[in-house]
DOFILO-872782 format. One line per 2 residues: for each residue y, x, z of C-alpha. Coordinates in nm, 3 decimals. Layout:
# DOFILO-872782
Y/X/Z ~ ...;
# end
This chain:
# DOFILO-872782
0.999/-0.244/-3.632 ~ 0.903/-0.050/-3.307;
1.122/-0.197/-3.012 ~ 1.373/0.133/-2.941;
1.447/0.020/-2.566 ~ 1.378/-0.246/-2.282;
1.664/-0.379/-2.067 ~ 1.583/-0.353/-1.728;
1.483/-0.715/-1.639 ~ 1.175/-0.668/-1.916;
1.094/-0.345/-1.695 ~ 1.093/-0.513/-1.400;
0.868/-0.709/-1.490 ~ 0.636/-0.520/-1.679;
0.594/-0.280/-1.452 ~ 0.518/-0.522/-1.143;
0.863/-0.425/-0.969 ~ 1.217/-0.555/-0.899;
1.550/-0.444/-1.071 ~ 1.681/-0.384/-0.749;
1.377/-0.114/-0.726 ~ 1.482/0.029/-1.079;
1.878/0.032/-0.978 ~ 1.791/0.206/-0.642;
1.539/0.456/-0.827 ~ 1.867/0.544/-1.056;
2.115/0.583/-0.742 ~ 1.874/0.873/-0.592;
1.877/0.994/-0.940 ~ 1.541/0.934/-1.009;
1.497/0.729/-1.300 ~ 1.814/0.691/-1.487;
1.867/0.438/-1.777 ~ 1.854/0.571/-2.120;
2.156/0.350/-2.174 ~ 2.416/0.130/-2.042;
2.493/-0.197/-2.260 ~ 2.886/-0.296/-2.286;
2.749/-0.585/-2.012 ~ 2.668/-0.349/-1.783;
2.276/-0.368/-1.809 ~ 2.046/-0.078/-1.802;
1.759/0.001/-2.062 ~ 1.509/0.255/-2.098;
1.315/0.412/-2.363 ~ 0.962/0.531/-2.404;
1.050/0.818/-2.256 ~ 1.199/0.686/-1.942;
0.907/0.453/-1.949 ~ 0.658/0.754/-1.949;
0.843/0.858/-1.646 ~ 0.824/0.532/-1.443;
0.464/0.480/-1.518 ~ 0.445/0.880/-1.317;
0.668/0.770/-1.021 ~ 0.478/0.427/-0.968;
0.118/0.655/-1.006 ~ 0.268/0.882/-0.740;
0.364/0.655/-0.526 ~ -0.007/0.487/-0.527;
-0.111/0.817/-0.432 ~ 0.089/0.830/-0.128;
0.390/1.039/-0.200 ~ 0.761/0.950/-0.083;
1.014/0.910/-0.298 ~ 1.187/1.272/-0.237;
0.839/1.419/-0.296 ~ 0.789/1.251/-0.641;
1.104/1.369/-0.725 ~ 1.015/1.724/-0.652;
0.686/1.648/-0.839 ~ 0.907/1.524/-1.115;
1.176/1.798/-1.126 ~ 0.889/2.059/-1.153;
0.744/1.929/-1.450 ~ 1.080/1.909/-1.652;
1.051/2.243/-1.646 ~ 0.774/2.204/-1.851;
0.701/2.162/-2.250 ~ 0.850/1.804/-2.272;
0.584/1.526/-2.405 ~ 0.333/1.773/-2.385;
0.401/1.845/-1.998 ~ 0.406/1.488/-1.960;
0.071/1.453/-2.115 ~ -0.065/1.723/-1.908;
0.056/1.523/-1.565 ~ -0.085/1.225/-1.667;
-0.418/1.395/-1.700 ~ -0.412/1.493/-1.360;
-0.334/1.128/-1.294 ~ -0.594/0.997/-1.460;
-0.863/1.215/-1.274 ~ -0.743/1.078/-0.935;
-0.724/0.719/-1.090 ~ -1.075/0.767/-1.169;
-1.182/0.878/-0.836 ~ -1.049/0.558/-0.674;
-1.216/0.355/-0.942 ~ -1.549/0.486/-0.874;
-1.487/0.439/-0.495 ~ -1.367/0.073/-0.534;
-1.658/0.014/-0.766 ~ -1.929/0.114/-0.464;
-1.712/-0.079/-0.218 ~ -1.726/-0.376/-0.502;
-2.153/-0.368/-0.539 ~ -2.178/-0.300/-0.137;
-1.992/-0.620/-0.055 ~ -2.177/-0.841/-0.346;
-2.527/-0.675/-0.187 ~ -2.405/-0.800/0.164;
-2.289/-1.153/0.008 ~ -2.616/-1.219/-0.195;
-2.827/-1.058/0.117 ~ -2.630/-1.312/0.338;
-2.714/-1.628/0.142 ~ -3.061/-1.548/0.054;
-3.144/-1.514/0.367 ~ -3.204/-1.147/0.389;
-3.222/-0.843/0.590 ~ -2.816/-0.644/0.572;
-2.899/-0.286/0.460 ~ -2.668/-0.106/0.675;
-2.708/0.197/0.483 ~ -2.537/0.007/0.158;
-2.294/-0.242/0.301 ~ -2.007/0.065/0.379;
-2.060/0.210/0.029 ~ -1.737/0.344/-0.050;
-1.589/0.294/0.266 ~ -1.434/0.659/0.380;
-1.188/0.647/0.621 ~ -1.211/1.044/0.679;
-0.966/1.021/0.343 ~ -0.636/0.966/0.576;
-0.753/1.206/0.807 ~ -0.456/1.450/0.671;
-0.223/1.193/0.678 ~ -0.293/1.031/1.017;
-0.303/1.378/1.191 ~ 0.068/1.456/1.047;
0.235/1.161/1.164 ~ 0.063/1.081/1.500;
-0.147/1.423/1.580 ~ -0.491/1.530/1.557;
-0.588/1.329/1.869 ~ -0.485/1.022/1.709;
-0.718/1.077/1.450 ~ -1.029/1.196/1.644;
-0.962/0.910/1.882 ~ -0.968/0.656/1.614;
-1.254/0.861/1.414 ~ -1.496/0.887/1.728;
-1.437/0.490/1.814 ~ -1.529/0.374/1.433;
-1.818/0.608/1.455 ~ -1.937/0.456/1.763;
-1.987/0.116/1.637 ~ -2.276/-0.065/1.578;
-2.276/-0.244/1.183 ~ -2.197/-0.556/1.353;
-1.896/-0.432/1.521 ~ -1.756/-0.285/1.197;
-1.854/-0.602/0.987 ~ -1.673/-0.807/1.224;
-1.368/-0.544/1.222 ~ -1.349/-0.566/0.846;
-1.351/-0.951/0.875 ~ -1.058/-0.939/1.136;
-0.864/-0.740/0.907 ~ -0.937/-0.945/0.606;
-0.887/-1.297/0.790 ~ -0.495/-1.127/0.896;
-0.442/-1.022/0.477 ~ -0.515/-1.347/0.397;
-0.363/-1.526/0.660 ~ -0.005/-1.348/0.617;
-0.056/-1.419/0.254 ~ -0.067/-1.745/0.279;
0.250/-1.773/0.516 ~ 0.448/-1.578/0.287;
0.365/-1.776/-0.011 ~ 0.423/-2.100/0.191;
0.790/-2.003/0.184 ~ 0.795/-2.008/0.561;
1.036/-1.860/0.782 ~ 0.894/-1.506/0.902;
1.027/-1.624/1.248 ~ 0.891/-1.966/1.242;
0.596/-2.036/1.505 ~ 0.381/-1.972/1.225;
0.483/-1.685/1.097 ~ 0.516/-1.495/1.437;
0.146/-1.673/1.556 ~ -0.011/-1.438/1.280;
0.245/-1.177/1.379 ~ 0.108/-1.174/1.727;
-0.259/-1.159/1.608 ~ -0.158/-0.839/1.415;
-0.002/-0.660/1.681 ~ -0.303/-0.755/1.949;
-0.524/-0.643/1.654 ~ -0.331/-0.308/1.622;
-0.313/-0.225/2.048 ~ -0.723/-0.269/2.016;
-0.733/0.038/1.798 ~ -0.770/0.367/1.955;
-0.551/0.623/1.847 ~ -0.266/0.473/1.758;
0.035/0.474/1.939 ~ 0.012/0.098/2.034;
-0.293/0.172/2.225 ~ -0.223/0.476/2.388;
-0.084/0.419/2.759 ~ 0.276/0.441/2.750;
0.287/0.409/2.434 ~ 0.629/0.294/2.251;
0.476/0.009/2.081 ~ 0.771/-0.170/1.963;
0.868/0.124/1.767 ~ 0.514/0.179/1.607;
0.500/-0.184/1.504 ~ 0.870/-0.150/1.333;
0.778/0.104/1.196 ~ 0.440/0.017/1.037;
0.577/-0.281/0.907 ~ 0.891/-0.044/0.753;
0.552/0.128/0.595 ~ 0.408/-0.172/0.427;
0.690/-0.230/0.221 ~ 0.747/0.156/0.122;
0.387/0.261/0.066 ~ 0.237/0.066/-0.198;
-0.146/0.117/-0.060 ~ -0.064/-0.051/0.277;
0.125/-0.337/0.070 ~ -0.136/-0.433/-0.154;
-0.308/-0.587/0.142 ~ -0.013/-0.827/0.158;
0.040/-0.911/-0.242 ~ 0.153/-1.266/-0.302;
0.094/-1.416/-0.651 ~ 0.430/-1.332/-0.749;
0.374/-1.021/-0.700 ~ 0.664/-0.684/-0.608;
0.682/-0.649/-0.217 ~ 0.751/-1.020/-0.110;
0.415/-1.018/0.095 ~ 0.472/-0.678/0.240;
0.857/-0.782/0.315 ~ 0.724/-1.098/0.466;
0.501/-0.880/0.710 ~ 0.786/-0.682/0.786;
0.997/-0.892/0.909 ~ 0.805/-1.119/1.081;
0.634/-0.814/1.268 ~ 1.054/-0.700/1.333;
1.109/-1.087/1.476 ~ 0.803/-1.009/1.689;
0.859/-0.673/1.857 ~ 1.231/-0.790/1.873;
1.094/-1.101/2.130 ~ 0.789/-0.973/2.264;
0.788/-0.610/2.273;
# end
């Protein structure tokens, strides 16, 4: 027999997320329960599943959670299932495009590793394959103005390979690093924790661009608030993704980078 509903624990789950996620996306009204059991637990049908597997898309694409829920509202308007269908299309065209791009950026590093232990020359033209950071132009422009952007644009452009190589090392030593402290079920304001916090913010004032860089600057506020990010945007905290999974490795950024700017900032 076809299973009719899932409580909201089996969601949770399923879906990668928390049921305090699922209760909060039903107090702003967007994703209610299809039903309430007499013990108080929420369930959702296919239909509310459909719907979840659309706000979690839209959220990988960027969008808040009052946006999606414009996105959403629209498309009720639409011709039910087949609306749905018609969405998920759309979805599925822009899921593609980041597979393709994570495929090149997936052969250019195994060139660069196989180059690197045979012992051969780094092709410069391959090894940033799918590596576009003109794609948050838009974005970076609308919260910190164009001059951010062409600040941060013209200093990435005027690196040499090696510079960038060892920039994309930096950054992928400080994933794994704050990883591994969250996971280790450390304090985020143990000595630790905020050792790894300060590497992240002296990583972050080297940066043109940014508002922890610029002179005057209110970097205390910028670092709050990009670890406030990497919990709500779900492409900054997929760097930080423990084993477990959910936010726990973004949350653990968060509020070690909070403990941080508190004490040093």
């Amino acid at each position: 027999m076809e299973k009719e509903d899932w409580s909201i624990q089996e969601i949770a789950r399923l879906a990668g997320t928390t049921s305090r996620t699922l209760r909060h996306y039903d107090e702003i009204g967007l994703l209610p329960p299809s039903r309430i059991a007499h013990n108080g637990y929420r369930h959702y049908d296919g239909q509310a599943l459909v719907r979840l597997q659309r706000i979690l898309l839209l959220r990988e694409l960027g969008l808040g959670l009052p946006q999606i829920a414009e996105v959403l509202g629209a498309a009720s308007v639409g011709e039910g299932a087949r609306s749905e269908a018609t969405a998920l299309e759309t979805h599925l065209a822009l899921l593609r495009e980041e597979q393709t791009r994570l495929a090149r950026q997936i052969a250019s590093v195994e060139s660069t590793i196989t180059a690197l232990r045979g012992g051969e020359n780094l092709m410069a033209e391959n090894m940033f394959d799918g590596f576009d950071h003109t794609r948050y132009k838009q974005e970076v422009e609308e919260r910190w103005g164009e001059k951010a952007y062409a600040d941060g644009d013209s200093w990435w452009r005027g690196m040499t390979d090696a510079e960038r190589t060892d920039w994309q090392r930096r950054v992928s030593e400080l994933g794994r690093d704050w990883i591994a402290a969250a996971e280790s079920g450390i304090d985020p304001a143990s000595p630790a924790a905020q050792e790894v916090a300060r590497r992240h913010v002296e990583w972050l004032t080297g940066i043109p661009g940014t508002p922890a860089a610029a002179p005057g600057g209110d970097v205390k506020a910028y670092v709050i608030g990009l670890g406030e990010m990497y919990v709500a945007d779900p492409r900054f905290g997929a760097n930080y993704a423990t084993s477990s999974g959910g936010t726990h490795g973004a949350e653990f950024v968060r509020d070690a980078l909070r403990v941080y700017a508190d004490g040093n900032l």
